[in-house]
Backbone as a ProteinNet text record, in pm:
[ID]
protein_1_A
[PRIMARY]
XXXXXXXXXXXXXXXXXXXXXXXXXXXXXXXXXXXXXXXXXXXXXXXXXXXXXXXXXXXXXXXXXXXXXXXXXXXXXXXXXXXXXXXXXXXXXXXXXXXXXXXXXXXXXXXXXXXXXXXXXXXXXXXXXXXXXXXXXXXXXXXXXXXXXXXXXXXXXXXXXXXXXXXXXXXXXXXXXXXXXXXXXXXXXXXXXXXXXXXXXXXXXXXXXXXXXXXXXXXXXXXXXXXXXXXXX
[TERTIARY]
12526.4	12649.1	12736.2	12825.8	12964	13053.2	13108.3	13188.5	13215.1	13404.8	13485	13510.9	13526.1	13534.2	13663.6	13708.8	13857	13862	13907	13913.4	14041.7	14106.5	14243.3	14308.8	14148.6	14144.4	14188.6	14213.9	14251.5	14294.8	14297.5	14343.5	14277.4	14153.7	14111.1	14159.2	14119.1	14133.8	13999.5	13968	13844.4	13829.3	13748.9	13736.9	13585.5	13500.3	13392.7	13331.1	13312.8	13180.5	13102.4	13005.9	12845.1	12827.6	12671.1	12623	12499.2	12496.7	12418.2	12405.2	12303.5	12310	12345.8	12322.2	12375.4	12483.2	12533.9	12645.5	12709.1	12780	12803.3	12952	12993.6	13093.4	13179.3	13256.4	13334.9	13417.2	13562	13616.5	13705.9	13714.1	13712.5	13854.9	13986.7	14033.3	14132.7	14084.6	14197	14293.3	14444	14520.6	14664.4	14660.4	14768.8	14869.8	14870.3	14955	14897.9	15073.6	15053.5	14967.2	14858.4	14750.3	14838.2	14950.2	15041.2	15097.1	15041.5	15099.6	14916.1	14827.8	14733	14630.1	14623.7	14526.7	14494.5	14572.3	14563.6	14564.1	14621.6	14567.7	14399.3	14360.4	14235.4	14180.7	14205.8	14112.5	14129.5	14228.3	14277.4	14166.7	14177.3	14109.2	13955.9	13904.5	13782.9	13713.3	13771.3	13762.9	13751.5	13852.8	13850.1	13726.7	13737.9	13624	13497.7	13432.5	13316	13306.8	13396.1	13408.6	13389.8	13452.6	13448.5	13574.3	13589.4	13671.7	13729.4	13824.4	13817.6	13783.4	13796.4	13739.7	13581.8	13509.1	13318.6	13339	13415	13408.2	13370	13247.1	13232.5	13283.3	13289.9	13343.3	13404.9	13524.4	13663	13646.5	13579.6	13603.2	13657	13726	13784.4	13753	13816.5	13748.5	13882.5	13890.4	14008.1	14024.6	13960.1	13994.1	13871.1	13869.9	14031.8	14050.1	14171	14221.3	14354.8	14390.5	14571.6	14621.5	14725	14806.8	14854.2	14963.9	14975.6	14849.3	14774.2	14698.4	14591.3	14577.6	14471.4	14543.2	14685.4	14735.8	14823	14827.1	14794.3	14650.9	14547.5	14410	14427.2	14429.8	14416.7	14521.5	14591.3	14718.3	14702.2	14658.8	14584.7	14463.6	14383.5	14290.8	14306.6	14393.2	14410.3	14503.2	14602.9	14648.6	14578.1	14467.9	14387.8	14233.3	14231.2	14130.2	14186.3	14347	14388.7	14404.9	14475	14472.4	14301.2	14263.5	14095.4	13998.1	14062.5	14002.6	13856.4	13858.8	13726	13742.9	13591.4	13546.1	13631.4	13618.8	13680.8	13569.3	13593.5	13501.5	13605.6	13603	13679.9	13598.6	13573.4	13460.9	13486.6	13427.3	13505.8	13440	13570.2	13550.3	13443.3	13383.2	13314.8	13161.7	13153.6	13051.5	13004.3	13132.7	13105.1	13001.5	13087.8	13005	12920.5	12831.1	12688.2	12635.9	12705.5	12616.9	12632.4	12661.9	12672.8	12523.2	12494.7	12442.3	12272.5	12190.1	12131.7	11996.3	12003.8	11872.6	11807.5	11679.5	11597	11582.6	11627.3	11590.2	11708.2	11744	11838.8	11935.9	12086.4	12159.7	12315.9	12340.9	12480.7	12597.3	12685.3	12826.2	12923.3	12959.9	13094.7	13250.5	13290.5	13443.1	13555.7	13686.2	13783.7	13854	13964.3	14041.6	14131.7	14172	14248.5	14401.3	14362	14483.5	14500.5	14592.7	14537.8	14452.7	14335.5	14234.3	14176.1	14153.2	14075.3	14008.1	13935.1	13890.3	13833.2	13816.6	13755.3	13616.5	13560	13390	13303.2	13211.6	13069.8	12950	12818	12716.2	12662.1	12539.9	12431.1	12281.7	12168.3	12088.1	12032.7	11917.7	11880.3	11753.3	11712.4	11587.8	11502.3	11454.2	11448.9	11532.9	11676.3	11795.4	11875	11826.4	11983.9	11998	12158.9	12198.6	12199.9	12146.8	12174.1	12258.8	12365.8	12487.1	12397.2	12484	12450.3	12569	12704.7	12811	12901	12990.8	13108.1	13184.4	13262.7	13357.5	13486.9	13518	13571.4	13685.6	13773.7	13859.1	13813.3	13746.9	13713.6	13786.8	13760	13788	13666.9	13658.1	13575.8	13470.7	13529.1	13439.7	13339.1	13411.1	13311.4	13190.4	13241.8	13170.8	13020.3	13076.7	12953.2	12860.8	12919.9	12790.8	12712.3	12802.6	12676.7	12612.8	12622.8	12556.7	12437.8	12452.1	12324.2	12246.1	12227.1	12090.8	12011.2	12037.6	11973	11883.5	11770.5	11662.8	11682.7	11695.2	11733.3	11777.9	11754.1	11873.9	12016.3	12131.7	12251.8	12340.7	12383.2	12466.9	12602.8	12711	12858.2	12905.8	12995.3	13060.5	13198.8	13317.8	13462.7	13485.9	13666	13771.8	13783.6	13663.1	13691.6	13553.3	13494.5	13346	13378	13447.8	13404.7	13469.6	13622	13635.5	13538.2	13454.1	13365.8	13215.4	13207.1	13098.5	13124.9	13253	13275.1	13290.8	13363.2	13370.6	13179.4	13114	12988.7	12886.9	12914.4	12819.5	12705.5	12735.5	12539.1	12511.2	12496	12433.3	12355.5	12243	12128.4	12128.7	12132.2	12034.7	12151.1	12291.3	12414.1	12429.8	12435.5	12425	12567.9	12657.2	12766.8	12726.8	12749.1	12705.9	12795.5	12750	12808.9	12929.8	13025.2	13162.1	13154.7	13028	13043.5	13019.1	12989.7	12900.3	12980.5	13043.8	13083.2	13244.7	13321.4	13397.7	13366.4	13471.1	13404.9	13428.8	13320.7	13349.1	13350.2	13424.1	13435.6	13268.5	13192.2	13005.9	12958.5	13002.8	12935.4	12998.8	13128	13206.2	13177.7	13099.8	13048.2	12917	12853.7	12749.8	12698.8	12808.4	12827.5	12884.3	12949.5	13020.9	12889.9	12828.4	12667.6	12582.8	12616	12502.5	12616.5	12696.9	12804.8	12785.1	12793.9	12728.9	12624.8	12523.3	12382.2	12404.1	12466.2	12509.8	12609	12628.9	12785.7	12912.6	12954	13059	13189.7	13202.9	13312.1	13370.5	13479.4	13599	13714.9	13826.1	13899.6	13996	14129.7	14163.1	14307.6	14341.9	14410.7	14404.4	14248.2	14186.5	14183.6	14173.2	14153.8	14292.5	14247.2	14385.7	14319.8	14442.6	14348.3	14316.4	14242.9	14135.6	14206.9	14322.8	14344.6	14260.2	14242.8	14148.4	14295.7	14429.6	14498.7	14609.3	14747.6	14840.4	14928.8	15012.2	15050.2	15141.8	15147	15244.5	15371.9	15480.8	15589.6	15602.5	15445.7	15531.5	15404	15365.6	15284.7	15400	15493.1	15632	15706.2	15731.4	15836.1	15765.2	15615	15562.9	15589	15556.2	15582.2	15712.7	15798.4	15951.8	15990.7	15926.2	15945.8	15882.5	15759.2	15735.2	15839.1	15843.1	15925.5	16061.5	16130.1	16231	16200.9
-1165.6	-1135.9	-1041.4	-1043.6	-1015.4	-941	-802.4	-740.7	-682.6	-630.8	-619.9	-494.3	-366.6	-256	-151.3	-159.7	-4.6	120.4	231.7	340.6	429.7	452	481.4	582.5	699.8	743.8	914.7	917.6	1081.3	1078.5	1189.3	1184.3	1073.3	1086.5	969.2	833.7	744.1	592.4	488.4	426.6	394.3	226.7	123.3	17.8	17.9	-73.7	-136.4	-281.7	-334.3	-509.3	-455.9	-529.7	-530.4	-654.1	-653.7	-817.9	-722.4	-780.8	-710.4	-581.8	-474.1	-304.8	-273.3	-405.5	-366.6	-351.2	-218.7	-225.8	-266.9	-402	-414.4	-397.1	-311.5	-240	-133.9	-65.9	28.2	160.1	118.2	217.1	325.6	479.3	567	604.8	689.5	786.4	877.4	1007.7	1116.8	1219	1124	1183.1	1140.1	1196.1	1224.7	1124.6	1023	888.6	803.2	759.3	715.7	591.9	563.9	454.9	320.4	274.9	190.5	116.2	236.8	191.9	185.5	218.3	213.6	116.2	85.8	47.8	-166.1	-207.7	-349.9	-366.7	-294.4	-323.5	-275.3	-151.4	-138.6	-256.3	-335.3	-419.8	-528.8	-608.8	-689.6	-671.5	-512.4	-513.7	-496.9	-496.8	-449.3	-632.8	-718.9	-842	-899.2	-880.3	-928.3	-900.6	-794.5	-698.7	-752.9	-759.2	-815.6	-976.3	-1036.5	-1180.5	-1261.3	-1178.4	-1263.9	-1291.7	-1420.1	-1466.4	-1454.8	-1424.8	-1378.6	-1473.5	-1594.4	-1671.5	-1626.1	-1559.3	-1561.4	-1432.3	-1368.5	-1234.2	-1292.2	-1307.3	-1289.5	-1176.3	-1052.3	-968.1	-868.5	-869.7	-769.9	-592.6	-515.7	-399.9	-270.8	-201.4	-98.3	51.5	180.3	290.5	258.7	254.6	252.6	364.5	456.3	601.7	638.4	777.7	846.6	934.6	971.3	1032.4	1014.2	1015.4	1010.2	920.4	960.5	835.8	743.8	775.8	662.6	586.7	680.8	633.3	535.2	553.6	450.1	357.9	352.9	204.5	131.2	165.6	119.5	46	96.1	0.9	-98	-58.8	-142.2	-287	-244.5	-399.4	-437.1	-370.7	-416.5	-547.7	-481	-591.4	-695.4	-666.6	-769	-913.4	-812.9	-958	-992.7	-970.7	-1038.6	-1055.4	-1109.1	-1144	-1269.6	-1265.3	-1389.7	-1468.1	-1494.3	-1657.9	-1750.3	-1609.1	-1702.6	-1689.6	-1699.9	-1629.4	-1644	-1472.6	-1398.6	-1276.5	-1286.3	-1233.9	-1007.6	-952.7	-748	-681.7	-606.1	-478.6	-337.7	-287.5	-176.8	-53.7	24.3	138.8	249.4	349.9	492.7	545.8	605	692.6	796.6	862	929.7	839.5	743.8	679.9	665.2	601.8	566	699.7	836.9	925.7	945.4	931.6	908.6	815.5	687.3	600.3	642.8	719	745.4	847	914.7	1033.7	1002.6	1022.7	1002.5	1061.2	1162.6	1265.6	1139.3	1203.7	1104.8	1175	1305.5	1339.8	1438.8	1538.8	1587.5	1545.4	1645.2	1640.9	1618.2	1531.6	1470.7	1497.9	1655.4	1664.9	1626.8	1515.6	1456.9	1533.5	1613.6	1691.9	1637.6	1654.4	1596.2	1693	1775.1	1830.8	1790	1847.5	1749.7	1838.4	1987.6	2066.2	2166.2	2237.3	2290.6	2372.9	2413.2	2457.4	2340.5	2204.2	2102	2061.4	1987	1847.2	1749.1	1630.9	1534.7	1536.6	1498	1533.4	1437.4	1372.3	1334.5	1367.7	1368.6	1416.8	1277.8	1306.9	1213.3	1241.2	1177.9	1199.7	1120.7	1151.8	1067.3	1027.8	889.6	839.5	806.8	810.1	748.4	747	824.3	732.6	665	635.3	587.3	664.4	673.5	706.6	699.8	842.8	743.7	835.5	765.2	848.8	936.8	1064.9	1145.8	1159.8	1208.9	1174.4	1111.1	1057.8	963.1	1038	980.4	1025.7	1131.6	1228	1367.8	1424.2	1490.3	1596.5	1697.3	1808.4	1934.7	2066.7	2185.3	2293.3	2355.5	2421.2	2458.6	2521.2	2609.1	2723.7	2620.6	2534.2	2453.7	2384.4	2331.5	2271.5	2336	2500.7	2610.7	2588.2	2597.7	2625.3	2512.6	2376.5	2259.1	2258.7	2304.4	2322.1	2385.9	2573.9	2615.4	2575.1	2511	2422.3	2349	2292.1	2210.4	2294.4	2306.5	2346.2	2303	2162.2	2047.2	2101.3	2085.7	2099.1	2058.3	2122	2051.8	2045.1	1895.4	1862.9	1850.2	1937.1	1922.1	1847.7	1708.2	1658.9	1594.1	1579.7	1551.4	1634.6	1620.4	1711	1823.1	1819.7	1936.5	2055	1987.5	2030.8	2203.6	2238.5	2333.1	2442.4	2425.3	2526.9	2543.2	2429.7	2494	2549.9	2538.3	2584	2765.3	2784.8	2923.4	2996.5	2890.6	2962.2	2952.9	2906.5	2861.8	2952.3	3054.9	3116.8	3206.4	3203.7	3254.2	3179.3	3045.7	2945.3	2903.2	3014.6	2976.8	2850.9	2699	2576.2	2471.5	2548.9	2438.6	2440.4	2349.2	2303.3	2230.9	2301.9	2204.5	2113.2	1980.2	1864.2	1917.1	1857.6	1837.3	1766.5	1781.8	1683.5	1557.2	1473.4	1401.9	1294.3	1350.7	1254.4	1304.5	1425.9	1516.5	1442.5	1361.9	1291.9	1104.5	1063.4	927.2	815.9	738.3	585.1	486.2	374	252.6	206.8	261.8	217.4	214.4	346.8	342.5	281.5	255.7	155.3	14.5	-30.2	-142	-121.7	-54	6.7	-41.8	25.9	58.6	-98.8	-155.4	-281.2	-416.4	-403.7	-437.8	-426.5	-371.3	-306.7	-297	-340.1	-409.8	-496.9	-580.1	-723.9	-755.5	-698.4	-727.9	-716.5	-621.5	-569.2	-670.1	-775.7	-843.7	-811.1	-655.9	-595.7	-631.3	-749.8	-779.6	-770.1	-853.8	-871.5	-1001.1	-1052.7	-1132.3	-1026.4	-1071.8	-984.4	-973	-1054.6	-987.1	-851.7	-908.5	-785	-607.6	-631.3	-504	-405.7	-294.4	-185.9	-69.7	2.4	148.2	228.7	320.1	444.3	557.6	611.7	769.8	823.1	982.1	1035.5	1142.5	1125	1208.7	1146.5	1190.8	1128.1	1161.7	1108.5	1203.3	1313	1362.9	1553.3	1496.4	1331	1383.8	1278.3	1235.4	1240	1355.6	1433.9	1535.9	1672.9	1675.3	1752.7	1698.1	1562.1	1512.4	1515.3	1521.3	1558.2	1715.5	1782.6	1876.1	1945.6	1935	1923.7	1867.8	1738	1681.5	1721	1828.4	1866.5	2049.9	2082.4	2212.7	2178	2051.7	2004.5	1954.4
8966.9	8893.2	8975.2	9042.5	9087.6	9023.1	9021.4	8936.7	9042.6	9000.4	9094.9	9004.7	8995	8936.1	8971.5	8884.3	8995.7	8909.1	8940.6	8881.7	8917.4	8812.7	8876.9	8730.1	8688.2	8583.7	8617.3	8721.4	8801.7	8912	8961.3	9074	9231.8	9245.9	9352.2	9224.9	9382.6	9319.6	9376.9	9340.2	9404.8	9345.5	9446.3	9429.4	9455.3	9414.2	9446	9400.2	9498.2	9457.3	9467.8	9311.4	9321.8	9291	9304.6	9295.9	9221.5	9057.4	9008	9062.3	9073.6	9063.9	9239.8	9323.6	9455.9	9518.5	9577	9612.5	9743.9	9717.4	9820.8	9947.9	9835.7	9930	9839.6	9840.1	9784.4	9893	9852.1	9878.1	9805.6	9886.1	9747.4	9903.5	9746.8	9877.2	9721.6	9815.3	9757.2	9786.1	9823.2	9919.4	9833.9	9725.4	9599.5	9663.4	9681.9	9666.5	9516.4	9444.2	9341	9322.8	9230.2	9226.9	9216.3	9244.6	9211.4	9325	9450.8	9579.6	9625.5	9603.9	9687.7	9597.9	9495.7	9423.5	9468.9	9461.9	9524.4	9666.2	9745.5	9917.2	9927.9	9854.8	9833.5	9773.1	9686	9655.4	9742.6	9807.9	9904.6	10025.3	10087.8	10171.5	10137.1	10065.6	10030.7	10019.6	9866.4	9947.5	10084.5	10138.1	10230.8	10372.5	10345.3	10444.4	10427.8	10288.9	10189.4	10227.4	10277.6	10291.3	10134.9	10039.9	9910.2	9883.1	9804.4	9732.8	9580.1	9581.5	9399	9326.4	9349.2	9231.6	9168.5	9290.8	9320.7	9217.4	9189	9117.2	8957.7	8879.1	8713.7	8629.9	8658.4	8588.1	8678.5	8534.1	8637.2	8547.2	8581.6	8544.5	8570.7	8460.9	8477.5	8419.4	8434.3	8356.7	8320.5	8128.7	8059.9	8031.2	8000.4	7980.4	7925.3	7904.3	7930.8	8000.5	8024.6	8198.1	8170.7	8268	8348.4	8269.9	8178.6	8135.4	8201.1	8284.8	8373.1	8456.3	8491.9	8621.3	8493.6	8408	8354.3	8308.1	8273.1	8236.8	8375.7	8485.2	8611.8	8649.8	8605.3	8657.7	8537	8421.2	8330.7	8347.2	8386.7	8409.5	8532.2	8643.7	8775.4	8688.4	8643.7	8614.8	8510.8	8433.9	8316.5	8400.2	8521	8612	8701.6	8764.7	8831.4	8728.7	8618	8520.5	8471.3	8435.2	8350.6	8411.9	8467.4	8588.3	8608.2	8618.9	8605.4	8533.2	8416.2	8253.8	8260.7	8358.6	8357.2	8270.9	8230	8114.2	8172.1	8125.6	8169.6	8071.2	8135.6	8076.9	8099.3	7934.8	7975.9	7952.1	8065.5	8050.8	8018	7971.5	7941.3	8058.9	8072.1	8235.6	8222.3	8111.2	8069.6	8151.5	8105.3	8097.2	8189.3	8335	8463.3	8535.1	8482.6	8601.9	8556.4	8479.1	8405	8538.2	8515.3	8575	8752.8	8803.2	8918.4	8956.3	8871.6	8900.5	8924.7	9030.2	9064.7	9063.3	8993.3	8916.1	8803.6	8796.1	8725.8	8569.9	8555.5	8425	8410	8308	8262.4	8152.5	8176.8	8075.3	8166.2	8155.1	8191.4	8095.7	8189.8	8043.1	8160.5	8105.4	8200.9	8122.4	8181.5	8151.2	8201.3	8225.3	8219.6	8151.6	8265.8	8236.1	8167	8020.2	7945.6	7911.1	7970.8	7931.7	7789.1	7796.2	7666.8	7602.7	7733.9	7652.1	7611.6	7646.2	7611.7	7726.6	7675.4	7774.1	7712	7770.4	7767	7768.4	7659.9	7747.7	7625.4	7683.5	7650.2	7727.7	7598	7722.7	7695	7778.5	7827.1	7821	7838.2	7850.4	7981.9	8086.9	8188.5	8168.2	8157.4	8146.6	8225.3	8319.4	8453.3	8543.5	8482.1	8572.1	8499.7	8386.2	8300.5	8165.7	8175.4	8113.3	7919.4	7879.1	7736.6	7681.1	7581.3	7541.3	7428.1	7460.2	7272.8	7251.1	7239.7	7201.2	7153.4	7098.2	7145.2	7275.7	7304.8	7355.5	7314.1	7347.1	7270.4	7354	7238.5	7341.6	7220.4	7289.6	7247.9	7294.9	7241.2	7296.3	7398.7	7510.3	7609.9	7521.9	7452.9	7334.4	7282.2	7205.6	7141.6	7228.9	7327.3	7410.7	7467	7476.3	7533.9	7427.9	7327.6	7193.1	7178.4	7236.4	7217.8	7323.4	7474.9	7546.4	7524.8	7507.7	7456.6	7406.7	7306.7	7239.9	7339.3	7456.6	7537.8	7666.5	7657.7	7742.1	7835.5	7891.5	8024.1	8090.2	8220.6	8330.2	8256.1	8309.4	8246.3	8361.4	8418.6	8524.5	8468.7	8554.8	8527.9	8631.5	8562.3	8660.8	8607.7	8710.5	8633.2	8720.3	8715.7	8743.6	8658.3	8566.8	8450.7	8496.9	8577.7	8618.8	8650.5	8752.9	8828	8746.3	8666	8538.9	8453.4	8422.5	8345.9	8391.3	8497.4	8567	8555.5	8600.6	8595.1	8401.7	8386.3	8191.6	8124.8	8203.7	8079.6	8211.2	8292.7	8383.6	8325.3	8178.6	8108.4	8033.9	8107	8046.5	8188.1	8161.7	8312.4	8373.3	8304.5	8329.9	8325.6	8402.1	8402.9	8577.4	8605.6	8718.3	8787.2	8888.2	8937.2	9028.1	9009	9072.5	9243.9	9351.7	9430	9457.2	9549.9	9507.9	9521.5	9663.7	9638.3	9540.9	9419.5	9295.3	9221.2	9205	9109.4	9021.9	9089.1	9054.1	9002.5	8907.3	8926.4	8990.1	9063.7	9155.6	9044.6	9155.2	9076.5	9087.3	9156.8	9181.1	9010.1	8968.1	8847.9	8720.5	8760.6	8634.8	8643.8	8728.8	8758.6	8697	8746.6	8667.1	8519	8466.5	8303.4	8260.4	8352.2	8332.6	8297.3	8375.9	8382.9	8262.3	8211.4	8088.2	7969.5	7977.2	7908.7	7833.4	7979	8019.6	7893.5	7943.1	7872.3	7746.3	7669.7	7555.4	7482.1	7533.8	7467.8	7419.1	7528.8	7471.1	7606.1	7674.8	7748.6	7643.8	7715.7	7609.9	7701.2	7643.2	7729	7817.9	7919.3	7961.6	7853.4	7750.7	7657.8	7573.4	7566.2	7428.2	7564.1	7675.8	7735.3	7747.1	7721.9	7641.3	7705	7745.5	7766.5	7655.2	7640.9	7547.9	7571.5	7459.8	7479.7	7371.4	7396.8	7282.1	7237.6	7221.8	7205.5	7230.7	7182	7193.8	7335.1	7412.4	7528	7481.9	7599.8	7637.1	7531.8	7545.1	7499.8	7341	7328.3	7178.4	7102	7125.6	7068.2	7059.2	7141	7137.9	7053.2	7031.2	6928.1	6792.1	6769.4	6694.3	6604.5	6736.5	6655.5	6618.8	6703	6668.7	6497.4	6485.3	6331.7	6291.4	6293.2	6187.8	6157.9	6264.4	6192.5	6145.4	6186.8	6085.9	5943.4
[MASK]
+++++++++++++++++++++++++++++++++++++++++++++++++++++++++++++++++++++++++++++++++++++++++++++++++++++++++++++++++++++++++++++++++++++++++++++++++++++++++++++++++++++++++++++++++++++++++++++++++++++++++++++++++++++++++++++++++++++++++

């Protein structure tokens, strides 16, 4: 099984083919050019490099969110136009989920963050079984505060990873058994949205590339202002 995976949920942008859990190629880059100009020559060349053909691709997956407004409804319409023409099956992943599936420890506690602003973030945890991931969460925008207090309860090692990682590494520093992932795992690849895309798969939760939509957990910056504007009128 063949899945063509992109991630275009923060700041990097990242492509990868797998063939089932092997990876057989992926490229990552983070050099603040908009995902709009870099996101399809990455996949162009990555094909091409791979010597595959898009037709050979079974599933087209993406991290739908949540993350970057723009930058996640950029992957998301990246893949919904290269899915429909060859009405292959999409998978839309929560970006939460992907860096779970990246992380390479065999046991622990996976809190994937995501700077969300505000005094928020994005965050679900995880559990590691061997190596895979099992959700305890949904997917959340919390306050940091809150977040510490669900931390404490957990004995586990506890791995931080996201763009939200290393603020909270420093806000949660008497919490002995929190651990900052290294950078290069510490952000998320398209490796592990393929990943998650996979076990999707197995799960019967594709979808067509109509039904795929991006995932906000919040409304954006300018109608949460026009929000509150109507309400003090």
């Amino acid at each position: 099984m063949k899945i063509l995976a992109a991630d275009t949920s923060a700041s990097p942008v990242s492509v990868a083919l797998t063939d089932n859990d092997r990876l057989i190629g992926e490229f990552y880059l983070n050099i603040k050019i908009t995902h709009s100009q870099t996101l399809m020559p990455l996949i162009e060349s990555l094909l091409k490099n791979t010597n595959t053909n898009i037709n050979e691709i079974d599933i087209f997956a993406v991290n739908a969110g949540p993350g970057s407004f723009t930058g996640v409804r950029i992957g998301v319409a990246c893949v919904k136009g290269l899915s429909m023409p060859l009405d292959k099956p999409c998978a839309g992943v929560s970006t939460l989920d992907s860096m779970a599936h990246c992380m390479p420890y065999r046991s622990g506690i996976v809190c994937a963050v995501m700077d969300a602003r505000c005094s928020q973030v994005y965050n679900a945890l995880f559990r590691l079984n061997d190596g895979i991931p099992e959700r305890l969460t949904p997917d959340r925008a919390l306050s940091m505060d809150e977040l510490a207090d669900e931390l404490k309860a957990f004995s586990e090692n506890i791995y931080l990873v996201g763009d939200g990682a290393e603020i909270c590494s420093k806000a949660f520093s008497d919490i002995p058994n929190i651990f900052l992932t290294p950078e290069n795992i510490r952000y998320q690849h398209a490796y592990g949205t393929a990943r998650a895309a996979r076990k999707m798969s197995a799960e019967g939760a594709l979808c067509t590339s109509d039904r795929l939509m991006p995932v906000y957990l919040r409304l954006p910056q300018a109608e949460r202002e026009l929000k509150a504007r109507q309400q003090k009128s």
